[in-house]
ZAGU-498986 format. One record per atom (N, C-alpha, C): x, y, z; residue in one letter. Coordinates in steps of 0.05 Angstrom, whole numbers, padded with zeros to 5 digits, always signed. Atoms other than C-alpha are relative to their C-alpha. Last residue first. Example, Ala and Ser with C-alpha at 12.3 -4.5 7.8 and 13.67 -1.06 7.14 Angstrom:
-00016-00024-00001S+00273-00021+00143S-00015+00022+00014S+00018-00024+00000A+00246-00090+00156A+00018+00024+00000A
END
This chain:
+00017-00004+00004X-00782+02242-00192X-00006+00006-00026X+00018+00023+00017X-00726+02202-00189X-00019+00012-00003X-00015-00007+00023X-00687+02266-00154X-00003-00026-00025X+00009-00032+00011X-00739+02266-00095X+00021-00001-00029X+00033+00002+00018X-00726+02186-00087X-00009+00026-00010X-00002+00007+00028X-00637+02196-00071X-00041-00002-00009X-00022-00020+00009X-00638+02218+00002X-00007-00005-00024X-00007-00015-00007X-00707+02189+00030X+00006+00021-00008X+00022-00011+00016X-00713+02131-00010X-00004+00032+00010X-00020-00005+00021X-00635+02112+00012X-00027+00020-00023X-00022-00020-00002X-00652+02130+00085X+00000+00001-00037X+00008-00024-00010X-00717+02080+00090X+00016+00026-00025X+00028-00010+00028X-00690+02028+00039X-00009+00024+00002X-00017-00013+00016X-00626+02029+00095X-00016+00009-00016X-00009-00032-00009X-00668+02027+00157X+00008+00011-00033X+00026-00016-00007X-00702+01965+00130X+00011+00024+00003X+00003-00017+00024X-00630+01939+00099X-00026+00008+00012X+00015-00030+00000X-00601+01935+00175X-00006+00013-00031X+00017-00021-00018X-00598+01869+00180X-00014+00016-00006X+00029+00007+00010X-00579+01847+00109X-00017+00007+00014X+00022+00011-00026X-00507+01872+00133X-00031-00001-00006X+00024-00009-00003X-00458+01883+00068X-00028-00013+00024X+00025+00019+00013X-00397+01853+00080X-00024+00013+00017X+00026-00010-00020X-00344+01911+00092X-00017-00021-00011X+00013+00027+00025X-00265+01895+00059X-00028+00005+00028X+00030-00001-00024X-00218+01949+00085X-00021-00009-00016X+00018-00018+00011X-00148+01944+00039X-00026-00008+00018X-00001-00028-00012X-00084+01933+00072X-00026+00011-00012X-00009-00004-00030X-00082+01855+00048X+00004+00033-00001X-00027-00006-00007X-00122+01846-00019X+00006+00007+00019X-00006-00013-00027X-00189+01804-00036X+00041+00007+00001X-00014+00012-00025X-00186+01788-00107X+00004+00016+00021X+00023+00022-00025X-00237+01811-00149X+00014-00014+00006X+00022-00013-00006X-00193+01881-00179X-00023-00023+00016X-00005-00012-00025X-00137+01831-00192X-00018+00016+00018X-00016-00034+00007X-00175+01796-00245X+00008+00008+00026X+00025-00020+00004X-00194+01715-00235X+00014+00037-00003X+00021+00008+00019X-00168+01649-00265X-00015+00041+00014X-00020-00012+00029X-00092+01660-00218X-00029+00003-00022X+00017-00026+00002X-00148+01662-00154X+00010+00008-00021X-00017-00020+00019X-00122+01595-00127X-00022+00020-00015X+00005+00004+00021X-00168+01563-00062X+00020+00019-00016X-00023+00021+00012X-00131+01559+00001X-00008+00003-00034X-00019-00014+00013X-00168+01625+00027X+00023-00016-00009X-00022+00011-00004X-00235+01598+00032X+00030+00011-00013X-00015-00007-00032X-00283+01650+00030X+00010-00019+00008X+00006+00011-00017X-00285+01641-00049X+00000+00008+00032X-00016+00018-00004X-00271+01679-00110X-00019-00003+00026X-00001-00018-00018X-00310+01687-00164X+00021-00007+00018X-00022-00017-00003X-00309+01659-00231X-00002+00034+00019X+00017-00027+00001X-00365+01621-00233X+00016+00017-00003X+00023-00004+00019X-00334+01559-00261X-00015+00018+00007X-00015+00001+00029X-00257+01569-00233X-00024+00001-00021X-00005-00029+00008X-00294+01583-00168X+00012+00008-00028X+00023-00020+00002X-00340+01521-00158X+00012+00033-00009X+00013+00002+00017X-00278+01475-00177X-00029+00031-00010X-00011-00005+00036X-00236+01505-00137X-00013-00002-00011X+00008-00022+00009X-00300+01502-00083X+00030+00009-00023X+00023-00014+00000X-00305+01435-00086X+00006+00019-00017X+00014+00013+00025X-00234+01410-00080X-00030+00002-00013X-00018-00012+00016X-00215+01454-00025X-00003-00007-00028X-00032+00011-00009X-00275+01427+00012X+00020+00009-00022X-00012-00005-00021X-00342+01454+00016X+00034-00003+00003X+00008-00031+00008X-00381+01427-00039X+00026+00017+00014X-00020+00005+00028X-00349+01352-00019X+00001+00032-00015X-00021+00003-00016X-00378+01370+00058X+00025-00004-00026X+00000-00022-00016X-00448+01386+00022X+00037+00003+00007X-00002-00016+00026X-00448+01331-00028X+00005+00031+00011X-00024+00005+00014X-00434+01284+00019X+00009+00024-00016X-00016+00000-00020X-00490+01309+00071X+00027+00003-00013X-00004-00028+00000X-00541+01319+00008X+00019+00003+00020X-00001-00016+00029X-00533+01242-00009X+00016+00038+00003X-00021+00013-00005X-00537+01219+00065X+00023+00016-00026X-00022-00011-00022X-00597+01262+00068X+00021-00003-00001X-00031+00013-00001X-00629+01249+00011X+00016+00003+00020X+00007+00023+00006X-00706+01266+00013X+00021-00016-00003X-00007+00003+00022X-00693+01329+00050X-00003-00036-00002X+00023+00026+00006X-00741+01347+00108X+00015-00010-00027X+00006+00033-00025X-00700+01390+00140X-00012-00016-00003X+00023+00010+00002X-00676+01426+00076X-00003-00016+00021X+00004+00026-00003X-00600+01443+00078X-00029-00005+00009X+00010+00009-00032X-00567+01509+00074X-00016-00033-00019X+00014+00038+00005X-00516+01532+00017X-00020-00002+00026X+00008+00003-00023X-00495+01612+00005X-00019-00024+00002X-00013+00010+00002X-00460+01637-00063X-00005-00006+00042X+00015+00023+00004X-00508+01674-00100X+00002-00034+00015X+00014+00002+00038X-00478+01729-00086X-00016-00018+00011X-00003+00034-00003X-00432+01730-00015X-00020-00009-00034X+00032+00008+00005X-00413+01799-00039X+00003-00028+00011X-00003+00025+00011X-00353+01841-00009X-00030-00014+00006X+00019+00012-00017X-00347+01911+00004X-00004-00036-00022X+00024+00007+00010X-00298+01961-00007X-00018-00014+00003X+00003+00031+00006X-00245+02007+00015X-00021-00011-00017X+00008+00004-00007X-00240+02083+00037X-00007-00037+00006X-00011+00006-00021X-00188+02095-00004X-00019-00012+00030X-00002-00032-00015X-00231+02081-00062X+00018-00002+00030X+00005+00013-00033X-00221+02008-00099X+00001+00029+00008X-00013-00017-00031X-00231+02035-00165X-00011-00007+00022X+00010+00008-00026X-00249+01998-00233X+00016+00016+00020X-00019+00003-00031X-00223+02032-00293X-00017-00005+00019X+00022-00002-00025X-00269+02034-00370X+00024-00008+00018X-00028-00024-00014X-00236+02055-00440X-00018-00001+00034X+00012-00034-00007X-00287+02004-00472X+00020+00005+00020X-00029-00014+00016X-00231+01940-00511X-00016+00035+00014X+00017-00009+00040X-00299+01896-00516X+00017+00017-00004X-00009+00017+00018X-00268+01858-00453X-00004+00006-00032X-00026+00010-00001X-00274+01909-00413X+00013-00010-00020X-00012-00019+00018X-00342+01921-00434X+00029-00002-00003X+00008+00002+00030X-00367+01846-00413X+00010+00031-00010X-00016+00019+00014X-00326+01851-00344X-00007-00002-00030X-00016-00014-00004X-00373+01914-00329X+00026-00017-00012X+00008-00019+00018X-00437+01882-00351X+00032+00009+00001X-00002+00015+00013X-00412+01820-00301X+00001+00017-00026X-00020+00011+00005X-00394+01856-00244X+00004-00008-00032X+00007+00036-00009X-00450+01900-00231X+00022+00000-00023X+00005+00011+00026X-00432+01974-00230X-00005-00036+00009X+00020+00018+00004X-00447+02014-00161X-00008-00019-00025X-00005+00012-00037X-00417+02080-00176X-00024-00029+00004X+00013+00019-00005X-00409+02101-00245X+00010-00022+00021X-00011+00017-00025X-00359+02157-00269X-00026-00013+00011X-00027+00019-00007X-00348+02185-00334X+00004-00009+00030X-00001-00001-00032X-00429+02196-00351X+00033-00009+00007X+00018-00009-00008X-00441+02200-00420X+00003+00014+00023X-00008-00021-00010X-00371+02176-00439X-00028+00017+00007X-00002-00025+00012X-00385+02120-00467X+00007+00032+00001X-00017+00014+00021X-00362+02065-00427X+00001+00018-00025X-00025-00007-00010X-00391+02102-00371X+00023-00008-00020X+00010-00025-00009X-00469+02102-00398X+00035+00018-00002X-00002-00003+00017X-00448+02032-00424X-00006+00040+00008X-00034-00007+00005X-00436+02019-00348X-00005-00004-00032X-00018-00022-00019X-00506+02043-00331X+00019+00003-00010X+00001-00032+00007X-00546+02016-00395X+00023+00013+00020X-00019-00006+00025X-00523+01945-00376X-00005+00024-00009X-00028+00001-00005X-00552+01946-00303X+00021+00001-00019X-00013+00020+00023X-00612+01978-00325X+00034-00001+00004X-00001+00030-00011X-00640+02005-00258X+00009-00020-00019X+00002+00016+00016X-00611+02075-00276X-00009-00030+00011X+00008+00030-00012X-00605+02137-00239X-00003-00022-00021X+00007+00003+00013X-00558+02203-00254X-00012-00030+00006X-00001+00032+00006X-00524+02241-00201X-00027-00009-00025X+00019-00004+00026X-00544+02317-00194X+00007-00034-00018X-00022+00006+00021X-00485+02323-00140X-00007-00002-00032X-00002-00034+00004X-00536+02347-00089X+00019+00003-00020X+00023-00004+00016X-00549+02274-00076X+00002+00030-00020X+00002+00005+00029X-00477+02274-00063X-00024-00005-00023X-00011-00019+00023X-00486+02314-00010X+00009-00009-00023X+00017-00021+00012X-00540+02274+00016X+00012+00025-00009X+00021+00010+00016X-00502+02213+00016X-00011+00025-00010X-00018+00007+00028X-00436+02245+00055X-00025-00004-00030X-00013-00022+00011X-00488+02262+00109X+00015+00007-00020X+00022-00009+00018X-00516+02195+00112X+00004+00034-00008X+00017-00012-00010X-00451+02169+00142X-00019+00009-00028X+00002-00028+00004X-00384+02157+00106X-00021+00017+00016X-00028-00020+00002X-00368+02091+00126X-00001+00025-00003X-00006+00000-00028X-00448+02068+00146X+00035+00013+00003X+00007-00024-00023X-00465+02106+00091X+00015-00009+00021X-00009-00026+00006X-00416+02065+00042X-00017+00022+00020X-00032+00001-00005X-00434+01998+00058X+00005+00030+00009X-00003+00012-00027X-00508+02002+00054X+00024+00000+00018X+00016-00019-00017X-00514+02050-00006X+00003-00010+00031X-00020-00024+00012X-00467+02007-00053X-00007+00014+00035X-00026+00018+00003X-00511+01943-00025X+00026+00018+00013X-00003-00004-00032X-00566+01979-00047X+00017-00002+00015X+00001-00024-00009X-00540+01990-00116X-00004+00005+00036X-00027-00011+00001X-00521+01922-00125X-00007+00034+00015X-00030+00003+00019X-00589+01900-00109X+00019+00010+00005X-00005+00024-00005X-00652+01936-00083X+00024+00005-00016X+00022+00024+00008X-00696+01986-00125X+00013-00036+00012X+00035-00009-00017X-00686+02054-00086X-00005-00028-00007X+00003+00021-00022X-00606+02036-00101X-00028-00007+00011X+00020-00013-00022X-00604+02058-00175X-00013-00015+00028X+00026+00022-00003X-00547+02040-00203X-00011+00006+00021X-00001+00016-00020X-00512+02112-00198X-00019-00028-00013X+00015+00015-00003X-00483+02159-00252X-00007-00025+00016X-00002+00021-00024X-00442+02216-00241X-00026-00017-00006X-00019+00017+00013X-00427+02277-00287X-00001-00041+00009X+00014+00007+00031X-00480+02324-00269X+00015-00011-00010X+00023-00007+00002X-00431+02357-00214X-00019-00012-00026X+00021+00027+00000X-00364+02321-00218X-00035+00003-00008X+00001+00014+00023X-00325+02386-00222X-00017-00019-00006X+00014-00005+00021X-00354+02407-00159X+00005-00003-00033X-00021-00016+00009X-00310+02362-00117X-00030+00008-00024X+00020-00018-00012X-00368+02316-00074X+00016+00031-00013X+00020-00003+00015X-00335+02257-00111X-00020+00029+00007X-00004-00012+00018X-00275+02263-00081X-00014+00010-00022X+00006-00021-00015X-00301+02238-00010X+00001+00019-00030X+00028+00000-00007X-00311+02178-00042X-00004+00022-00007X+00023+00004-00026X-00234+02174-00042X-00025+00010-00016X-00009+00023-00011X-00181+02163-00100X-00014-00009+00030X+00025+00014-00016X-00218+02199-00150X+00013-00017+00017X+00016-00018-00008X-00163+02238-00186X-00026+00001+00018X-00005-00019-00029X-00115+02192-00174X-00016+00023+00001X-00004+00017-00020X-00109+02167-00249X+00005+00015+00023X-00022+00011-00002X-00142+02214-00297X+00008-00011+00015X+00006-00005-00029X-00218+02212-00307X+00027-00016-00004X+00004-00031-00016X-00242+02228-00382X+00006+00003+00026X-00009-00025+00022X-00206+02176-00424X-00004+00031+00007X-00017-00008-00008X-00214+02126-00362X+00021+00022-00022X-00005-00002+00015X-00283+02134-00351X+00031+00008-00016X-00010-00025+00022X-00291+02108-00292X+00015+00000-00030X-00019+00003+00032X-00315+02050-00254X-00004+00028-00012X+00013-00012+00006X-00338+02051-00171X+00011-00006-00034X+00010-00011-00015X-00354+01997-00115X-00001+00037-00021X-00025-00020+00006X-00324+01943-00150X-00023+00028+00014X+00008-00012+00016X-00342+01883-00107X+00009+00023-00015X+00008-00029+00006X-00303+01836-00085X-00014+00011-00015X-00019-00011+00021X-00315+01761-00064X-00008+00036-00011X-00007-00025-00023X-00336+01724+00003X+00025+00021-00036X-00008-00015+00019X-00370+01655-00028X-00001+00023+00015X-00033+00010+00014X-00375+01603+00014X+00015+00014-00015X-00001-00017+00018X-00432+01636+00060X+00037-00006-00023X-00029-00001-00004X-00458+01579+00111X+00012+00015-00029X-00011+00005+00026X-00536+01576+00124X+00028+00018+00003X+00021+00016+00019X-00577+01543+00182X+00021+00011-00037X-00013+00020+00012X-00524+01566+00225X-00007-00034-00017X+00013+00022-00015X-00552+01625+00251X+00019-00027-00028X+00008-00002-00030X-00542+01692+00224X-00010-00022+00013X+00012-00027-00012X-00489+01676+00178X-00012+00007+00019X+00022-00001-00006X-00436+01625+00186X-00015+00026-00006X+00024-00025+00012X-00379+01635+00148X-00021-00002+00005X+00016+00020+00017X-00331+01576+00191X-00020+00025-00008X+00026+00014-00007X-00277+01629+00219X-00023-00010-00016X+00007+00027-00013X-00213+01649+00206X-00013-00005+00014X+00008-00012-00026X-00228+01720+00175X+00005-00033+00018X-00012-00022+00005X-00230+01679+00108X-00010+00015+00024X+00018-00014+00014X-00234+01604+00111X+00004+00034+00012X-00009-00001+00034X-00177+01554+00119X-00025+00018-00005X-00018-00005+00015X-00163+01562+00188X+00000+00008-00030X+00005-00019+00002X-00230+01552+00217X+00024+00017-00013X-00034-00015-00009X-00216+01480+00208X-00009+00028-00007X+00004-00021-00028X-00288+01451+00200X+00028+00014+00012X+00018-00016+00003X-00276+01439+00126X-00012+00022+00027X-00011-00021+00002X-00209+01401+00134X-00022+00024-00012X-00026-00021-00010X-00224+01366+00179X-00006+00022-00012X-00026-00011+00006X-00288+01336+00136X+00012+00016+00021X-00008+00030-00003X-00361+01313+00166X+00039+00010+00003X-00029-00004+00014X-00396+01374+00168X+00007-00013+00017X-00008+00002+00030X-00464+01357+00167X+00029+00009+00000X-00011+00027-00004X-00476+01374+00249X+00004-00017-00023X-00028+00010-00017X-00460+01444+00239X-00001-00024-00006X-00024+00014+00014X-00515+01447+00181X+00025-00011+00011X-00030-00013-00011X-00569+01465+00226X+00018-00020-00015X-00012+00011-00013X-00638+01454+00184X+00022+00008+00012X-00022+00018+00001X-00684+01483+00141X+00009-00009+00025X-00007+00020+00011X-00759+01495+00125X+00029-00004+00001X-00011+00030-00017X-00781+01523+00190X+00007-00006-00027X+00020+00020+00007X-00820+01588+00149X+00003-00023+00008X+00015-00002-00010X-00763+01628+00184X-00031-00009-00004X-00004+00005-00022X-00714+01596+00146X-00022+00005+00019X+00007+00026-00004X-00737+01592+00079X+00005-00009+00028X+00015+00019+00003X-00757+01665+00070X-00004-00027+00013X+00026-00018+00001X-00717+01724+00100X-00023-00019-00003X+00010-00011-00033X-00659+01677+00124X-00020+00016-00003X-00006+00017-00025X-00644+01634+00068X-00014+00017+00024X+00014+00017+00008X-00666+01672+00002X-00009-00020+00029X+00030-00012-00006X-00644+01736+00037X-00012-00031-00012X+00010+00013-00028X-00568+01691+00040X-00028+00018+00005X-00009-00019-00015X-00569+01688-00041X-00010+00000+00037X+00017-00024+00017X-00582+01618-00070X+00021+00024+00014X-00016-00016+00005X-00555+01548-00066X+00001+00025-00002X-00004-00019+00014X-00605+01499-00030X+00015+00022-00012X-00016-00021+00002X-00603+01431-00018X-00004+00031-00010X-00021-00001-00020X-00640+01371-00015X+00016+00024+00013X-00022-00018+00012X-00711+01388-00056X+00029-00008+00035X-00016+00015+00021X-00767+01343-00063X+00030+00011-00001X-00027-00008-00014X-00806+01352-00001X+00021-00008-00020X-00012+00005+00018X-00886+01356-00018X+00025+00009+00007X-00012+00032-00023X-00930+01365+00031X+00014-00011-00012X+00013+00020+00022X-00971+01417-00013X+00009-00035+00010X+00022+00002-00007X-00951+01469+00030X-00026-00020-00005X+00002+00003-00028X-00879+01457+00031X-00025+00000+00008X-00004+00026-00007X-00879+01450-00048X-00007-00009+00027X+00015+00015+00013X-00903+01517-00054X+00001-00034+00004X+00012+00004-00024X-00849+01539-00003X-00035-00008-00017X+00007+00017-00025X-00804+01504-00044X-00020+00009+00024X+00002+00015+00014X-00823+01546-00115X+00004-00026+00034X+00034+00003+00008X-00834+01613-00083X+00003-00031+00000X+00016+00011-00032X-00765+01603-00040X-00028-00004-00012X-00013+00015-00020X-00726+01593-00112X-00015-00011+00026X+00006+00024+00017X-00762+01641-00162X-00005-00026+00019X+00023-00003-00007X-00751+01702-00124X-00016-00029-00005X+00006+00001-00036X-00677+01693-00127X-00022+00003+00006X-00009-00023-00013X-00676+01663-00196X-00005+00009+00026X+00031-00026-00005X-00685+01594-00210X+00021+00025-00004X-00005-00028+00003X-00632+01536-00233X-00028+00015+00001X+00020-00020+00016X-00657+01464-00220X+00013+00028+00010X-00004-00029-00010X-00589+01419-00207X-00027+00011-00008X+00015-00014+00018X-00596+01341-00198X-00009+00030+00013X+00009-00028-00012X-00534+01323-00180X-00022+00007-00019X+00018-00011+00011X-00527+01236-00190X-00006+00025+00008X+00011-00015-00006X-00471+01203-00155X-00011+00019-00010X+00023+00014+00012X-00426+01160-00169X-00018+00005-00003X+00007+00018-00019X-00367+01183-00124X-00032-00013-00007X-00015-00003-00029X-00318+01229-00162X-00015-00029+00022X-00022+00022+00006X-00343+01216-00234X+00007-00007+00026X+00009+00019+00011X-00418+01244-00212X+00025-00018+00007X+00014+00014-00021X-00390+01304-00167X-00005-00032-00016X-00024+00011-00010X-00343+01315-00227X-00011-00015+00029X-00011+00014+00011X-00397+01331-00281X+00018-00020+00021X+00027+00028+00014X-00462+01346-00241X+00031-00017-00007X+00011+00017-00028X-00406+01406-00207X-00020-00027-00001X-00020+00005-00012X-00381+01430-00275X-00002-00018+00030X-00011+00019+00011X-00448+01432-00309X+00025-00014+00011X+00025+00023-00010X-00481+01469-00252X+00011-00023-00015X-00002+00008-00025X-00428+01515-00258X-00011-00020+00016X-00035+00020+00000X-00421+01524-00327X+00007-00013+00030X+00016+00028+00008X-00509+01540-00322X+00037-00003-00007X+00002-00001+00032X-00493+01602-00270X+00002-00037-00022X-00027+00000+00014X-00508+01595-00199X+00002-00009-00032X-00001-00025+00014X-00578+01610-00167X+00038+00004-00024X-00028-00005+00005X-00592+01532-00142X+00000+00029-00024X+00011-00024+00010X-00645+01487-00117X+00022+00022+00004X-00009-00019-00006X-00608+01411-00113X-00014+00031-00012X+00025-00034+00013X-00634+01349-00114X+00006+00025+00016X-00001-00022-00020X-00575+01295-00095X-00020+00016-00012X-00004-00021+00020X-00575+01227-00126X-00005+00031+00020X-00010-00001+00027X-00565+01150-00116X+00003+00039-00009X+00028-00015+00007X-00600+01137-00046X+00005+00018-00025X+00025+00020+00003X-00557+01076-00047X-00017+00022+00002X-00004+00013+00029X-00491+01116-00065X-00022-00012-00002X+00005-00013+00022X-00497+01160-00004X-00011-00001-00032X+00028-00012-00004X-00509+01105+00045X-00002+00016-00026X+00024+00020+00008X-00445+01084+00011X-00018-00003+00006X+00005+00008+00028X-00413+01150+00016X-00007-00023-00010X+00009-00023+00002X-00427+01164+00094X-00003-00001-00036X+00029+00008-00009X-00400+01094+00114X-00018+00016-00018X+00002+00029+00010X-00327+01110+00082X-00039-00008-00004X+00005-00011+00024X-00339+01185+00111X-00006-00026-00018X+00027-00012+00005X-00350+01149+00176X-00010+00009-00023X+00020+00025+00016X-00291+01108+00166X-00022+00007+00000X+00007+00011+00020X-00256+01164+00159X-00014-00019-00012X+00020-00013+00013X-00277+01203+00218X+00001-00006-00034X+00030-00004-00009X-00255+01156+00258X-00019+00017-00030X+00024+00027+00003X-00193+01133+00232X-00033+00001+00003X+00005-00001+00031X-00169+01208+00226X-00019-00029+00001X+00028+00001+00005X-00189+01226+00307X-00003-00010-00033X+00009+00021-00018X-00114+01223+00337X-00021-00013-00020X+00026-00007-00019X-00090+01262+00276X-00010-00020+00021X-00014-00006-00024X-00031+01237+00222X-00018+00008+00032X-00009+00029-00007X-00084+01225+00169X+00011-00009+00028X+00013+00005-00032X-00115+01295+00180X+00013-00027+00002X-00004-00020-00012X-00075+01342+00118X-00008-00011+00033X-00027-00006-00002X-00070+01284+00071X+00011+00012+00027X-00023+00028-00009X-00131+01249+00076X+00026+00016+00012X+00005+00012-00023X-00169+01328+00073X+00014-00032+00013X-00004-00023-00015X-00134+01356+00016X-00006-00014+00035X-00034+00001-00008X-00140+01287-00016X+00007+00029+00012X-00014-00017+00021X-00229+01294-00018X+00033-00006+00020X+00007-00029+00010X-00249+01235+00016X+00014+00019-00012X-00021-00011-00024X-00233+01157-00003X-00015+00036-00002X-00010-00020+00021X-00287+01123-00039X+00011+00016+00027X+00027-00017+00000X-00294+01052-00009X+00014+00023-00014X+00002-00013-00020X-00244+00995-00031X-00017+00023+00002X-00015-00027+00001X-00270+00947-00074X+00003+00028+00023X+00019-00021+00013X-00294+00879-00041X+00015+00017-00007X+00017-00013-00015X-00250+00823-00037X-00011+00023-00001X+00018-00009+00000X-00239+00778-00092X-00006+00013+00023X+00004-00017+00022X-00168+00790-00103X-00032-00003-00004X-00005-00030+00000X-00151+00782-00026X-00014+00009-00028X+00010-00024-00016X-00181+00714-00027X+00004+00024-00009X+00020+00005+00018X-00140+00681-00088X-00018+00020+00020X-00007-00022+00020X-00072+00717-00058X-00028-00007-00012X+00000-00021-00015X-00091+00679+00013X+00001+00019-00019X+00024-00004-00006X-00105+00611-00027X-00006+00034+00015X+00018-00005+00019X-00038+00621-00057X-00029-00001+00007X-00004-00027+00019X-00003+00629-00002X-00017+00002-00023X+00009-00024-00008X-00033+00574+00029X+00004+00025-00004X+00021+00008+00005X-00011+00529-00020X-00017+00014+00018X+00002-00017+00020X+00060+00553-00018X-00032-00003-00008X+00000-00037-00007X+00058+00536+00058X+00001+00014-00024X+00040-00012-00019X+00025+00469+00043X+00013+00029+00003X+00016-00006+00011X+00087+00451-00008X-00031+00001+00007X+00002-00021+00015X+00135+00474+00034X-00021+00003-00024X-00003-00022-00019X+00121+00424+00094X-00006+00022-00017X-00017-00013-00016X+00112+00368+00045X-00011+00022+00014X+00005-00025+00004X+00052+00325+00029X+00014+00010+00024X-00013-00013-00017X+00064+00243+00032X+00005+00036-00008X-00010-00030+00028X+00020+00201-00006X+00011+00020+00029X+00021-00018-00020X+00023+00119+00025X+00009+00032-00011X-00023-00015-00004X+00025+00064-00019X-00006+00019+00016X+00017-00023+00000X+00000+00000+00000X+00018+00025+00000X
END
């Protein structure tokens, strides 16, 4: 009888190979978080933790497949964020674009109707705190931020997380405005280097304002600038014979022509579009400083959202150095995070060190409508 004799080495290469057959079916690994954040927390008592949560946090995510998102940001932006959100972690953005009136009508319609379709919202912060908040429809976002390197008060501008008034909504976007543009065939350099310069009787009947009585940029202008100058400054420049306009492209074509060589209160975009057409137009930071917009550029979170897990990811991925590059390179603003690069935008909308930067206070626009209808409504007549 014979008998089968099985070496020492050939069971230990036979468990090797059963241990390399395992390993290559075992599951794929989960989706790691944004590399700003691995990188920067790995080292950290707390990284294991909060990664395997994120781990957890994107396969919940992936089983309720898609994010619904209500959203004031331009259509490269919506494309850019569907595109990479998707590749990044599988995941379906579905964006509806409104306008700012558009936006709270449309979920607080839904809200009455019992109807909860919407995760997220992207708008201006009156969308948030004048409407959807105080109607109960959102939520506290603190406890949605998942990421280091999001709750690190480090990386956002004034080092602190951009809460506004309550921490139902978080302001990602902190970018300049231009506060005046001149005509730079008729208005030599340094001749306007304060406010105050405007009150120089040369100027008289030369000056055109977006008109603040109607909201907007103009208000904005009006909000900032009294409270630095006072309402006294205002009403001598009422007295200046200024020129009104609610057509935001008529104004700075007004200035681009020489109608009017100086225009206070231009919107960004009209003003970047002459620019670029070769019109003899100068932005001016005034010594006084300027004032910075959050735009369109303010997220909160639906308390009744139909994704949670979804809108959590998508929130904390929005958010993170990898996000908002993305989100700034396609709106082309810049961010209140101050890791993001700013080489894609004009020097004039990048925040600069020695210059006095004022975010317009939503508070006190009742007083301001008052004051601005006041000073400036007798010369609309």
């Amino acid at each position: 009888m014979k008998t089968s004799f099985i070496s020492p080495t050939y069971i230990a290469l036979l468990i090797l190979a059963l241990a390399s057959l395992l390993s290559g079916c075992a599951a794929p690994a989960q989706q790691a978080a944004p590399a700003t954040a691995t990188k920067t927390n790995r080292s950290t008592e707390g990284a294991v933790s909060w990664q395997e949560e994120w781990e957890q946090l994107a396969r919940d995510a992936r089983k309720e497949g898609n994010v619904t998102l209500y959203a004031m940001f331009t259509a490269p932006t919506r494309t850019a964020l569907i595109q990479v959100f998707k590749q990044t972690y599988g995941i379906d953005l579905d964006v509806t674009i409104g306008r700012a009136t558009e936006i709270p009508e449309r979920a607080l319609r839904e809200n009455r109707a019992g109807l909860n379709l919407a995760d997220v919202v992207i708008a201006g912060r009156s969308t948030a705190l004048t409407t959807l908040n105080p109607a109960g429809l959102l939520t506290s976002l603190e406890p949605l931020l998942l990421l280091p390197e999001v709750k690190d008060p480090e990386v956002w501008w004034q080092k602190k997380l951009p809460y506004l008034e309550d921490n139902t909504t978080l302001a990602f976007n902190a970018y300049v405005q231009t506060p005046m543009v001149v005509n730079t065939d008729m208005v030599k350099q340094g001749e306007l280097s304060s406010m105050k310069d405007l009150l120089n009787p040369r100027w008289k009947g030369k000056i055109t304002i977006n008109d603040p009585t109607v909201g907007g940029q103009g208000l904005s202008w009006f909000s900032v600038f009294s409270e630095l100058l006072g309402y006294d400054f205002m009403r001598a420049l009422a007295k200046m014979d200024p020129a009104f306009t609610a057509d935001r492209r008529l104004h700075v074509e007004w200035v681009a022509k020489g109608k009017y060589p100086v225009g206070l209160a231009p919107m960004d975009a009209e003003l970047a579009e002459f620019i670029k057409a070769g019109a003899p137009l100068g932005a001016i930071i005034p010594e006084e400083g300027s004032y910075l917009s959050h735009g369109a550029g303010v997220v909160s979170f639906f308390a009744k959202a139909p994704h949670p897990n979804a809108a959590k990811l998508f929130i904390n991925w929005l958010l993170s150095r990898e996000g908002q590059v993305i989100y700034s390179r396609a709106e082309g603003t810049q961010t209140s995070r101050v890791d993001v690069p700013t080489d894609h935008l004009a020097h004039i909308k990048v925040r600069q060190p020695g210059i006095k930067y004022v975010l317009d206070n939503p508070s006190l626009q009742p007083e301001k409508q008052k004051m601005v209808r006041e000073i400036f409504g007798p010369l609309l007549k």
